[in-house]
DRENVEXLUM-769666 format. One record per atom (N, C-alpha, C): residue number from 1; chain; atom name; x, z negated, y negated. Coordinates in nm, 2 decimals, padded with zeros to 4 digits. Layout:
REM residues N
+-----+-------+------+--------+--------+--------+
!  nr ! kette ! atom !     px !     pz !     py !
+-----+-------+------+--------+--------+--------+
! NUM !     A !   CA !      X !      Z !      Y !
...
+-----+-------+------+--------+--------+--------+
***
This chain:
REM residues 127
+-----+-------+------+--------+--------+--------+
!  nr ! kette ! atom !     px !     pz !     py !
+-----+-------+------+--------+--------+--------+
!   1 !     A !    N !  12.85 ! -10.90 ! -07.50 !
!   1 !     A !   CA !  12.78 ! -11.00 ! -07.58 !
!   1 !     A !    C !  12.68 ! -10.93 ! -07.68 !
!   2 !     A !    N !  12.51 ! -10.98 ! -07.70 !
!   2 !     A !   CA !  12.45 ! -10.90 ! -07.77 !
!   2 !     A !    C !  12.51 ! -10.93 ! -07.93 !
!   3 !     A !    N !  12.46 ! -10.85 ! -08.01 !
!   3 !     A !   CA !  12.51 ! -10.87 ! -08.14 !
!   3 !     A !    C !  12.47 ! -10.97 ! -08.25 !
!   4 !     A !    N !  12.48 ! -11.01 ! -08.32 !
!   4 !     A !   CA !  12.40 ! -11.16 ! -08.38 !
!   4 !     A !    C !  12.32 ! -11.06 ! -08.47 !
!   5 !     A !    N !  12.27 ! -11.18 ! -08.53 !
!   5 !     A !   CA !  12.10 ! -11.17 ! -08.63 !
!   5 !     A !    C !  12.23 ! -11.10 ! -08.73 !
!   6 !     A !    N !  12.32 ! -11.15 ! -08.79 !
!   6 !     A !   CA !  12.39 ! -11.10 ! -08.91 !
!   6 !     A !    C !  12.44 ! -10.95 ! -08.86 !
!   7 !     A !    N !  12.54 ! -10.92 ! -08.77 !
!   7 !     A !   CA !  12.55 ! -10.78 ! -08.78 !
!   7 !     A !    C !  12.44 ! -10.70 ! -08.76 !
!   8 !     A !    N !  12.29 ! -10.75 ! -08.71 !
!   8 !     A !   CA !  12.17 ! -10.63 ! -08.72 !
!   8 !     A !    C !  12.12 ! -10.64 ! -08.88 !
!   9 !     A !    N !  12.15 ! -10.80 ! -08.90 !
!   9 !     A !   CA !  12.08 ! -10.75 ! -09.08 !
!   9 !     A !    C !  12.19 ! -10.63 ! -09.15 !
!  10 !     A !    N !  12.32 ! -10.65 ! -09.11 !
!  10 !     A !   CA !  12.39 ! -10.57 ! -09.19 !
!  10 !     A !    C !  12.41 ! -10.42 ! -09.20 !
!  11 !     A !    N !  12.36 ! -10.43 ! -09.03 !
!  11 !     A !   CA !  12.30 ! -10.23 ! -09.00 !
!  11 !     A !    C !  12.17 ! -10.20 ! -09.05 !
!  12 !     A !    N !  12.10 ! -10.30 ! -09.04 !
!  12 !     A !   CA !  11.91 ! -10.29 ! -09.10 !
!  12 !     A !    C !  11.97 ! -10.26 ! -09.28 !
!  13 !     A !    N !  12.05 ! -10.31 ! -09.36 !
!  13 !     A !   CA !  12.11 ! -10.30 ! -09.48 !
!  13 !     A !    C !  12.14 ! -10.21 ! -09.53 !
!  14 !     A !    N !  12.23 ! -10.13 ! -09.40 !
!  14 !     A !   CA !  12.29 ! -09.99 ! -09.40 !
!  14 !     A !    C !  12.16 ! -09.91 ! -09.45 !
!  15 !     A !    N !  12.11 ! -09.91 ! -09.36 !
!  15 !     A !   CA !  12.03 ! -09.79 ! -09.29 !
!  15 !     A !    C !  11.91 ! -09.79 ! -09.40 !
!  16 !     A !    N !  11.87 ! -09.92 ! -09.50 !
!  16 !     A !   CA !  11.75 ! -09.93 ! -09.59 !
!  16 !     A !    C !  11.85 ! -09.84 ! -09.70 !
!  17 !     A !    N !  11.95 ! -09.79 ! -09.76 !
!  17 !     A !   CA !  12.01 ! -09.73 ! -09.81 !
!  17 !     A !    C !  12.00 ! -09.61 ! -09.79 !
!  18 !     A !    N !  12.02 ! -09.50 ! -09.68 !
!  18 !     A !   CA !  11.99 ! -09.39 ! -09.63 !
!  18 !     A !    C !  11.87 ! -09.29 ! -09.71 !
!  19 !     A !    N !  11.92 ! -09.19 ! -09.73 !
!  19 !     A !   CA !  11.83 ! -09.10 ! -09.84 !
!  19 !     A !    C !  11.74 ! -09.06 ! -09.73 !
!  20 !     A !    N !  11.59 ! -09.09 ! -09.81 !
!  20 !     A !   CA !  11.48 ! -09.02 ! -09.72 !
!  20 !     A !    C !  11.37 ! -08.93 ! -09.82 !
!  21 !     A !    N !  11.34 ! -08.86 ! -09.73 !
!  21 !     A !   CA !  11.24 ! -08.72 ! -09.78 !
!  21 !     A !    C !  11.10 ! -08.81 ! -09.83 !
!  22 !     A !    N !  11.08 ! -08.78 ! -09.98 !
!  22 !     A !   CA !  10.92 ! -08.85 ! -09.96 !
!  22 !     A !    C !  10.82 ! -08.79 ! -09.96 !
!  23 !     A !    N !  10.74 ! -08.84 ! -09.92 !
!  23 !     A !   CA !  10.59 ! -08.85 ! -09.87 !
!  23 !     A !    C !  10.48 ! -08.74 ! -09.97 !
!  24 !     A !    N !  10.45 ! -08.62 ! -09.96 !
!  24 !     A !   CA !  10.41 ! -08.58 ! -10.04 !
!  24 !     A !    C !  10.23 ! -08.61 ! -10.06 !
!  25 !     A !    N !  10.19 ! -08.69 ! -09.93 !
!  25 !     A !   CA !  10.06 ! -08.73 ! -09.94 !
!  25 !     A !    C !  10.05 ! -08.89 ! -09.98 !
!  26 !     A !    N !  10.17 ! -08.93 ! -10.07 !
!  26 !     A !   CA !  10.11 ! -09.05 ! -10.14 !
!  26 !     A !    C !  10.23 ! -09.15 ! -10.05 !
!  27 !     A !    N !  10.24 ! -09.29 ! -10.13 !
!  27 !     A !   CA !  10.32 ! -09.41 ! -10.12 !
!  27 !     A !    C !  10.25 ! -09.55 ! -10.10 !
!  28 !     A !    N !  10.27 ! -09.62 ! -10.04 !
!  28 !     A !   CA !  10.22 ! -09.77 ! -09.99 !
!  28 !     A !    C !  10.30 ! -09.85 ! -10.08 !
!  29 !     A !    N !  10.22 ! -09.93 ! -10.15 !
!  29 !     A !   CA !  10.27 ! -10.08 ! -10.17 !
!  29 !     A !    C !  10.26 ! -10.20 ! -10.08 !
!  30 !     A !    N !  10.33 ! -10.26 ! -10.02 !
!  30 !     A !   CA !  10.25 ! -10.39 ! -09.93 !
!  30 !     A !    C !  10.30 ! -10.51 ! -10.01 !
!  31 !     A !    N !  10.18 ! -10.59 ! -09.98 !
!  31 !     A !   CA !  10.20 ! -10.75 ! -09.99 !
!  31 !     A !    C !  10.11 ! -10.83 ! -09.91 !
!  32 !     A !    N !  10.14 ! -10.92 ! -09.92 !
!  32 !     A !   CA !  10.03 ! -11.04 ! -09.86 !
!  32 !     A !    C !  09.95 ! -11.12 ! -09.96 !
!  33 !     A !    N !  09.83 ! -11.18 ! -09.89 !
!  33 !     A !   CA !  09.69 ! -11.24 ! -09.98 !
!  33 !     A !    C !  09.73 ! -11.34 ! -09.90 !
!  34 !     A !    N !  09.76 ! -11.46 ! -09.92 !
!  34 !     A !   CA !  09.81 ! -11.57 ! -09.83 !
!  34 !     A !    C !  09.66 ! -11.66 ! -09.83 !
!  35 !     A !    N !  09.60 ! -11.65 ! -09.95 !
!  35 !     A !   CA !  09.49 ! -11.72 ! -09.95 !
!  35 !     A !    C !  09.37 ! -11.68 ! -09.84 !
!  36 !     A !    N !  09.38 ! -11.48 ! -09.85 !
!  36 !     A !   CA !  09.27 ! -11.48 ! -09.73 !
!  36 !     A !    C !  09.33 ! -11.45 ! -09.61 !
!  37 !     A !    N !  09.51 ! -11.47 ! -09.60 !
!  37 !     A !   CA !  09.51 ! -11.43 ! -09.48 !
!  37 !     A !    C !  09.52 ! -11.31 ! -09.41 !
!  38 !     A !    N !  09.59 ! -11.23 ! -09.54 !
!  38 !     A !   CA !  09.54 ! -11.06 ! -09.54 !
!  38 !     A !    C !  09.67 ! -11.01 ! -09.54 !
!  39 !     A !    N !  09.76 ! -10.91 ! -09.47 !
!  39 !     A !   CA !  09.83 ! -10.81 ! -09.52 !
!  39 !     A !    C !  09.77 ! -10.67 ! -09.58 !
!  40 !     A !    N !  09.84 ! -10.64 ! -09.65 !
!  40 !     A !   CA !  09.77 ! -10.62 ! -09.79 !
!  40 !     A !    C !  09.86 ! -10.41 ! -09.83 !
!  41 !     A !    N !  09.81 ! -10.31 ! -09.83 !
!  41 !     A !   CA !  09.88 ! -10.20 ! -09.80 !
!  41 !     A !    C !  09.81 ! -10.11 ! -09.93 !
!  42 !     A !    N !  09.84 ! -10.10 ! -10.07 !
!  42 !     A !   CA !  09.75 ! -09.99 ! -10.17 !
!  42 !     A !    C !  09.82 ! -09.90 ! -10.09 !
!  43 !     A !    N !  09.70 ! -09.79 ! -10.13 !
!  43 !     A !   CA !  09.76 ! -09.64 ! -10.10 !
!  43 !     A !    C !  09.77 ! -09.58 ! -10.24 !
!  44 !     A !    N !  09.87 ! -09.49 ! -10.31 !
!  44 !     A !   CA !  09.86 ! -09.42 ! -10.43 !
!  44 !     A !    C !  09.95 ! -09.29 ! -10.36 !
!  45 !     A !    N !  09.84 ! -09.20 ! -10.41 !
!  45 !     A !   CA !  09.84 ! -09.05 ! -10.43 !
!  45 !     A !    C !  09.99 ! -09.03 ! -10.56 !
!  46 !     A !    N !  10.04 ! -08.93 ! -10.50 !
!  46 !     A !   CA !  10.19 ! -08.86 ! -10.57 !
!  46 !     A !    C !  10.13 ! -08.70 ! -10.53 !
!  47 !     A !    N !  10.26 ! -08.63 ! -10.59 !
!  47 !     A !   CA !  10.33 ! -08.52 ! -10.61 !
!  47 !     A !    C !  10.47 ! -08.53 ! -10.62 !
!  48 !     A !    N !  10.56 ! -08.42 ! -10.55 !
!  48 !     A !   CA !  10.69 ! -08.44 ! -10.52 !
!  48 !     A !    C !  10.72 ! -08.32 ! -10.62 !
!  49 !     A !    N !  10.80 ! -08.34 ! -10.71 !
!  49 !     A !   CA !  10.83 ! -08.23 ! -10.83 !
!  49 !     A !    C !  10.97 ! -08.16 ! -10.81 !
!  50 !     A !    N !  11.00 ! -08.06 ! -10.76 !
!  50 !     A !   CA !  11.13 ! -07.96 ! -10.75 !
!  50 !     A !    C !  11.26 ! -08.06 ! -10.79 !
!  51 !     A !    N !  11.25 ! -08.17 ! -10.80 !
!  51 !     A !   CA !  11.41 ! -08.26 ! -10.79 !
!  51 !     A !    C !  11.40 ! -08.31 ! -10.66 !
!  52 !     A !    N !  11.24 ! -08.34 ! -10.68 !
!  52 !     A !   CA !  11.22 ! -08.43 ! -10.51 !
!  52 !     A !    C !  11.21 ! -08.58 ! -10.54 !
!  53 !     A !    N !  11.16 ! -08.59 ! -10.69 !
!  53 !     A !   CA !  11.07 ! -08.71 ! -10.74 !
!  53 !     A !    C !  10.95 ! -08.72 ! -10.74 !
!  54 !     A !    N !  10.89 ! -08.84 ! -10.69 !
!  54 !     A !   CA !  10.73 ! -08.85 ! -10.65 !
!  54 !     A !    C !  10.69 ! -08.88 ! -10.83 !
!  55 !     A !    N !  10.58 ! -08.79 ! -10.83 !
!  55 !     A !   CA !  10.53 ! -08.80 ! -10.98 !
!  55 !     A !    C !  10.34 ! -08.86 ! -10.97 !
!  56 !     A !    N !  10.34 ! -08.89 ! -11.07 !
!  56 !     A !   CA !  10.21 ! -08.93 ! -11.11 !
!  56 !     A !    C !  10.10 ! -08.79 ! -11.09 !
!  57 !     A !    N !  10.01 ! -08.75 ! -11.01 !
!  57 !     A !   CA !  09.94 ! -08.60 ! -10.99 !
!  57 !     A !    C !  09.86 ! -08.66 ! -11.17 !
!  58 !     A !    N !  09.83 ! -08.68 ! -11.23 !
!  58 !     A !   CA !  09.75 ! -08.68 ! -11.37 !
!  58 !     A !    C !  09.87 ! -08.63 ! -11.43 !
!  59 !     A !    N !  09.97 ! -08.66 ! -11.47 !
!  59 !     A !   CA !  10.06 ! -08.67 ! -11.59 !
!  59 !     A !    C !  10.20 ! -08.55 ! -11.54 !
!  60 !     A !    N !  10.18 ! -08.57 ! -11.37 !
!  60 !     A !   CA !  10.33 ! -08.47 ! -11.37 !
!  60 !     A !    C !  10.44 ! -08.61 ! -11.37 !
!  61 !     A !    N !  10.41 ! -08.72 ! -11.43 !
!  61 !     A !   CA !  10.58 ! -08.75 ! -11.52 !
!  61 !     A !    C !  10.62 ! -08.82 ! -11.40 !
!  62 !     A !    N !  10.74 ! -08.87 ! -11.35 !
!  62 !     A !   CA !  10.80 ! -08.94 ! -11.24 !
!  62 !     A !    C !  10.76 ! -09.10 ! -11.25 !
!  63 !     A !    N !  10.71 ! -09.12 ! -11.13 !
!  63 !     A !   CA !  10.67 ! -09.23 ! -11.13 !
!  63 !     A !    C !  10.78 ! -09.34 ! -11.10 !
!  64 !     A !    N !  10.83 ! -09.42 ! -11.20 !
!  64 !     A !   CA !  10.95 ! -09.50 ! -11.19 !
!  64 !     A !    C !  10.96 ! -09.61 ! -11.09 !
!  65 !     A !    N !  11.12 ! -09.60 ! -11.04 !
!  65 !     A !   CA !  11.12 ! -09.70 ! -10.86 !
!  65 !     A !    C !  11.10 ! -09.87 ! -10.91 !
!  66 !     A !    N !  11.13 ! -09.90 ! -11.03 !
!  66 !     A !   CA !  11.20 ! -10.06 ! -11.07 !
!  66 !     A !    C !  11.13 ! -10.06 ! -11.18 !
!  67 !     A !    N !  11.03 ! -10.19 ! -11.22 !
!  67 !     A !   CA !  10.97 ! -10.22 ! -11.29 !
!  67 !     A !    C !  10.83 ! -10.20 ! -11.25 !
!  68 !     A !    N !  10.71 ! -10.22 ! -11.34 !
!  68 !     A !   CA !  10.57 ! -10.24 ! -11.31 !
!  68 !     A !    C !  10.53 ! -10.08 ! -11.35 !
!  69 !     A !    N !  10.40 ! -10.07 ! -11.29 !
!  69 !     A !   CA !  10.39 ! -09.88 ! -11.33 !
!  69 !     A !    C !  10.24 ! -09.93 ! -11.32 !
!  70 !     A !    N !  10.13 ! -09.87 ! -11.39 !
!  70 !     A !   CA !  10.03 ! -09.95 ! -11.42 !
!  70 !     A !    C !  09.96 ! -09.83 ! -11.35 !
!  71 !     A !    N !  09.96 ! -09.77 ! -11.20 !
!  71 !     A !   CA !  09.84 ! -09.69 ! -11.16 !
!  71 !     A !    C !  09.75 ! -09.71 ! -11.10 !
!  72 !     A !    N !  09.64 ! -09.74 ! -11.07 !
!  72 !     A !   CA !  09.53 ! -09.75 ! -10.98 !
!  72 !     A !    C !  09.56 ! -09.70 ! -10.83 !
!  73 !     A !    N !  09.51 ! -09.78 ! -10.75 !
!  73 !     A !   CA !  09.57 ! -09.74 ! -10.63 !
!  73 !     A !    C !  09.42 ! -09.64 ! -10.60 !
!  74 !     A !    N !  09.47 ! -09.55 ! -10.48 !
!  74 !     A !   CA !  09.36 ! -09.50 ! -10.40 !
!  74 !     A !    C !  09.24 ! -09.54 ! -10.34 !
!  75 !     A !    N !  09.36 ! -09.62 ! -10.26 !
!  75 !     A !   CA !  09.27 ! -09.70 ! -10.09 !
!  75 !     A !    C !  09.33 ! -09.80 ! -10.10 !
!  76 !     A !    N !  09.31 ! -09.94 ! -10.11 !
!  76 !     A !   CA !  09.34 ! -10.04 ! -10.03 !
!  76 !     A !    C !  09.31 ! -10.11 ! -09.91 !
!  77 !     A !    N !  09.39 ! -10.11 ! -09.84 !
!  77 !     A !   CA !  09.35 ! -10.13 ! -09.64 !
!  77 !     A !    C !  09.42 ! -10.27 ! -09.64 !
!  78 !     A !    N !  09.34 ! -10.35 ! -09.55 !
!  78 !     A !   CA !  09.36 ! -10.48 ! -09.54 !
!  78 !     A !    C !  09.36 ! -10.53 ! -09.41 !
!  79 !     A !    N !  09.45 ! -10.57 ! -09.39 !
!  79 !     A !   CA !  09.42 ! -10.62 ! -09.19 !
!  79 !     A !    C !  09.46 ! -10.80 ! -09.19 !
!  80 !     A !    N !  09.45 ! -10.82 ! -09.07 !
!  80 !     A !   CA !  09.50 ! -10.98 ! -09.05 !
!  80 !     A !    C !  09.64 ! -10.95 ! -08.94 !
!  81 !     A !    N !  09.63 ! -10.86 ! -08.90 !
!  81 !     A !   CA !  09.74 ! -10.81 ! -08.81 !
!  81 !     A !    C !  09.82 ! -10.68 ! -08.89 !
!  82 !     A !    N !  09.94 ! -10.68 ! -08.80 !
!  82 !     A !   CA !  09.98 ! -10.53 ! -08.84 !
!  82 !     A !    C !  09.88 ! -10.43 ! -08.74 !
!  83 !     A !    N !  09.88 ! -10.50 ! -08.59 !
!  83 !     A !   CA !  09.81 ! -10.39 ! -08.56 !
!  83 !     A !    C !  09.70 ! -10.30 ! -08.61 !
!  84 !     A !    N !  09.61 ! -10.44 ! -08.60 !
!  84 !     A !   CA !  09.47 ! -10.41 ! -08.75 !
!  84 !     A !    C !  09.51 ! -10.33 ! -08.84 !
!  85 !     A !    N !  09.64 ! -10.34 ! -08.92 !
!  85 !     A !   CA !  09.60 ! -10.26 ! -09.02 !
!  85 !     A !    C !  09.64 ! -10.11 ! -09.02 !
!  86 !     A !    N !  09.73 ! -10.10 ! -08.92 !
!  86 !     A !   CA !  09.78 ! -09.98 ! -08.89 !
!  86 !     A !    C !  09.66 ! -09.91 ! -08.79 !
!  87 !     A !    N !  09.56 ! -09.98 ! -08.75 !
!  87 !     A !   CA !  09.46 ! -09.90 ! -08.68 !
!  87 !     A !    C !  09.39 ! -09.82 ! -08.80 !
!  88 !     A !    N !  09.32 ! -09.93 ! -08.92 !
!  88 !     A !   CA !  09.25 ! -09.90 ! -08.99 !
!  88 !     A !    C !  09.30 ! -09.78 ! -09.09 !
!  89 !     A !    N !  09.44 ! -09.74 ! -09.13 !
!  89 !     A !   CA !  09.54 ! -09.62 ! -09.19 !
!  89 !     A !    C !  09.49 ! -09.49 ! -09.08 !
!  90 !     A !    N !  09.60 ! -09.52 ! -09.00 !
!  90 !     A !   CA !  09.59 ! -09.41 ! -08.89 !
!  90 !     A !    C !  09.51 ! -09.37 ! -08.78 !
!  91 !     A !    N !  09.39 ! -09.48 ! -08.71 !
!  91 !     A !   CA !  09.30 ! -09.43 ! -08.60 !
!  91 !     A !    C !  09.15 ! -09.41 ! -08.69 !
!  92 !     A !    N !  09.14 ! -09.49 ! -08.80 !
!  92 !     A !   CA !  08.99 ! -09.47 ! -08.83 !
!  92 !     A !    C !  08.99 ! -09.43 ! -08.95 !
!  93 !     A !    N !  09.12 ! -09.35 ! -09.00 !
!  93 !     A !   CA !  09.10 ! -09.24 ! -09.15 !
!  93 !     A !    C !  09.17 ! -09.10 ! -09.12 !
!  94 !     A !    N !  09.05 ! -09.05 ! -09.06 !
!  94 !     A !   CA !  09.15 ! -08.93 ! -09.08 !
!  94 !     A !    C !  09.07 ! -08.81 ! -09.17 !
!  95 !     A !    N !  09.15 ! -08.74 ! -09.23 !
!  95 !     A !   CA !  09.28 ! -08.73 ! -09.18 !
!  95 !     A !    C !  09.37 ! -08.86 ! -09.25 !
!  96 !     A !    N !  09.50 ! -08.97 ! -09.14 !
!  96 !     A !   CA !  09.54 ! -09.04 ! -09.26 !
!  96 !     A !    C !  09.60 ! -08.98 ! -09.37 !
!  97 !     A !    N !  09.62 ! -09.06 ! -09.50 !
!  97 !     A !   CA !  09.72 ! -09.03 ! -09.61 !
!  97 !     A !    C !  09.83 ! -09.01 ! -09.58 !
!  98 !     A !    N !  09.91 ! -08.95 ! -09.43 !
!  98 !     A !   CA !  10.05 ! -08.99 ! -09.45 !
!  98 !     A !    C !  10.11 ! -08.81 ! -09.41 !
!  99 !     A !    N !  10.16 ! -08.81 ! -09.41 !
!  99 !     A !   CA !  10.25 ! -08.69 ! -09.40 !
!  99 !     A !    C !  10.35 ! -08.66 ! -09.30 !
! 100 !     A !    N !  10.45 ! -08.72 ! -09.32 !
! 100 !     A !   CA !  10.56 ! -08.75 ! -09.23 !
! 100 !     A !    C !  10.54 ! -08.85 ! -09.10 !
! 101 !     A !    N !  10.60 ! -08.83 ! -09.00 !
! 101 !     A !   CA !  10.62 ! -08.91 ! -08.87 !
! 101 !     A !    C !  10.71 ! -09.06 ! -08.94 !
! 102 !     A !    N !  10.85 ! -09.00 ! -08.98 !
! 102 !     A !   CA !  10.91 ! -09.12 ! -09.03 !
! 102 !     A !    C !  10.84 ! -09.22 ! -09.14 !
! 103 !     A !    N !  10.74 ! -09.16 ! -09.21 !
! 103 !     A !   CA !  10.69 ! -09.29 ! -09.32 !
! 103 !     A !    C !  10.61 ! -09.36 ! -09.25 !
! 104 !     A !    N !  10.52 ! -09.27 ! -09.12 !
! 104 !     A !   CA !  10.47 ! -09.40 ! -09.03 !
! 104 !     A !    C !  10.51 ! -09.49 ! -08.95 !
! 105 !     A !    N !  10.66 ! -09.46 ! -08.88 !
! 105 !     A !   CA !  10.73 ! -09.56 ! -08.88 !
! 105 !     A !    C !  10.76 ! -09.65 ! -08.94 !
! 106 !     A !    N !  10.80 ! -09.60 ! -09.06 !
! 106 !     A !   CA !  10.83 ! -09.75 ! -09.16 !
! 106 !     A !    C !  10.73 ! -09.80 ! -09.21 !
! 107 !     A !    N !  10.61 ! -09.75 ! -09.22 !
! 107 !     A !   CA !  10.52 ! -09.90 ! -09.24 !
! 107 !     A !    C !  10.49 ! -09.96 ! -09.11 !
! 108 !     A !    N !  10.50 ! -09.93 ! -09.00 !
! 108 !     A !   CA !  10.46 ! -09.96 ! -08.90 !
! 108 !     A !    C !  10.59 ! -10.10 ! -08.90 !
! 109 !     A !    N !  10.68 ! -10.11 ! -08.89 !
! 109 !     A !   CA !  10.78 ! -10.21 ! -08.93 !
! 109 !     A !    C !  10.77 ! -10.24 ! -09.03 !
! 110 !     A !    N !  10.70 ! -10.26 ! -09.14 !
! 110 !     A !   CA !  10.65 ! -10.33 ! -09.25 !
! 110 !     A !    C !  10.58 ! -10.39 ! -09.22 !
! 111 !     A !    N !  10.49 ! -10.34 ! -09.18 !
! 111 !     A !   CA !  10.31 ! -10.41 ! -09.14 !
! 111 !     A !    C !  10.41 ! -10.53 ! -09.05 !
! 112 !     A !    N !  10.48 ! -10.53 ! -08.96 !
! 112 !     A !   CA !  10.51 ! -10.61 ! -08.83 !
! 112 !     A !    C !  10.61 ! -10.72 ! -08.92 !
! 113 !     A !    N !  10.70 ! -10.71 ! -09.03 !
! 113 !     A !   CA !  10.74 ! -10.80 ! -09.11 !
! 113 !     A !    C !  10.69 ! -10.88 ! -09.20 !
! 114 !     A !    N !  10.57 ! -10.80 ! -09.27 !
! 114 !     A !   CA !  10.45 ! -10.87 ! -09.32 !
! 114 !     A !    C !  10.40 ! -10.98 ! -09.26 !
! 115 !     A !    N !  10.34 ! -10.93 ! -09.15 !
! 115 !     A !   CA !  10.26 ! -11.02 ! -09.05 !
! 115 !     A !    C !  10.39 ! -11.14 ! -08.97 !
! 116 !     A !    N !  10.49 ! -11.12 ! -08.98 !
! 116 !     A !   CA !  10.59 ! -11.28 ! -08.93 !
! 116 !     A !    C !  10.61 ! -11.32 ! -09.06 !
! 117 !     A !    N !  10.59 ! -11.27 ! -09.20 !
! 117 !     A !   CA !  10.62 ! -11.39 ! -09.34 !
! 117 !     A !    C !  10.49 ! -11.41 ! -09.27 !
! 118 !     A !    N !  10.35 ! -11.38 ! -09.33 !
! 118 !     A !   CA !  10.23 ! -11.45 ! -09.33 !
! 118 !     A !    C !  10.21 ! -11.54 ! -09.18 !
! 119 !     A !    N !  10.27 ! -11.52 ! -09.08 !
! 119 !     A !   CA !  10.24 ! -11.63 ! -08.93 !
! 119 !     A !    C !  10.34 ! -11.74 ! -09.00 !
! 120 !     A !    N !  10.52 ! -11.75 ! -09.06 !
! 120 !     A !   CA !  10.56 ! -11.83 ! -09.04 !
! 120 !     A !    C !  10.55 ! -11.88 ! -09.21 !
! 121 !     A !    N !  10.52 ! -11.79 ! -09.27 !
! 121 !     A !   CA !  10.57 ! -11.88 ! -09.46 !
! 121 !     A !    C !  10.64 ! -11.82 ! -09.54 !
! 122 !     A !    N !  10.71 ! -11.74 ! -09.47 !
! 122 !     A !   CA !  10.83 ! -11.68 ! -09.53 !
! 122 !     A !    C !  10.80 ! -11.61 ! -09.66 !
! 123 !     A !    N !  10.86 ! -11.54 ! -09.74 !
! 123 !     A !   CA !  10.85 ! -11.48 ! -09.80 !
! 123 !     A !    C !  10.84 ! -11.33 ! -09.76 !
! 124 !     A !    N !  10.79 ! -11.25 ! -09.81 !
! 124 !     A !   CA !  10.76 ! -11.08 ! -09.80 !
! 124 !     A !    C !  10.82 ! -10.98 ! -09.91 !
! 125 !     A !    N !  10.95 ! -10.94 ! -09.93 !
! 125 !     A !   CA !  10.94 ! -10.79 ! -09.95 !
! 125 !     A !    C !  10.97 ! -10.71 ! -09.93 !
! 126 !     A !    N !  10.92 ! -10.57 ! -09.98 !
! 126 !     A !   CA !  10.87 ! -10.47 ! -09.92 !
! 126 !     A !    C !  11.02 ! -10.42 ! -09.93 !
! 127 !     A !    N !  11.10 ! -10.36 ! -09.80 !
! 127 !     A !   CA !  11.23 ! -10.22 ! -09.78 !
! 127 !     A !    C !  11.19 ! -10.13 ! -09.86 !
+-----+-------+------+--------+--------+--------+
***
């Protein structure tokens, strides 16, 4: 018997827990522009400081995971698809911003979650 929607959410749950290495060329915020129809990706530039916290490159200071952090993004890329927008990141910027194989994965599964809230309504946030 395949497995239901609840035990994959509760491994998808697991596994959004799991300690990962970050990105030393920078972090994505995603959201959606419902109004134009946009999935929505800032890029902001980091530094990973000898604990292995992503820091602000101006200041050094760690850039905090919970609450509002007031930095200017980089790049903001905008698609109507995931695939659009993952073209526009990784086939038509290079070099892209990204570093790691695994962070491209997971926006690549973001971008594709994104884009079913904005086709069905749902709501969007970001793993």
């Amino acid at each position: 018997m395949p497995p239901t929607a609840e035990e994959l959410a509760v491994l998808d749950n697991k596994l959004s827990k799991r300690f990962i290495e970050l990105d030393p060329d920078g972090y994505f915020l995603i959201y959606l522009d419902r109004d134009a129809n946009l999935i929505c990706a800032k890029h902001f530039t980091n530094v990973i400081n000898e604990k292995g916290l992503a820091c602000d490159p101006n200041t050094g200071e760690p850039i905090p995971t919970k609450g509002k952090v007031d930095r200017a993004p980089t790049t903001l890329y905008t698609g109507r698809t995931a695939k659009e927008l993952a073209i526009k990141i990784f086939e038509e910027n290079k070099p892209a911003p990204i570093a790691f194989p695994d962070h491209a994965a997971y926006l690549g599964r973001e971008f594709v979650r994104a884009e079913i809230a904005l086709i069905t309504g749902a709501e969007y946030v970001q793993d």
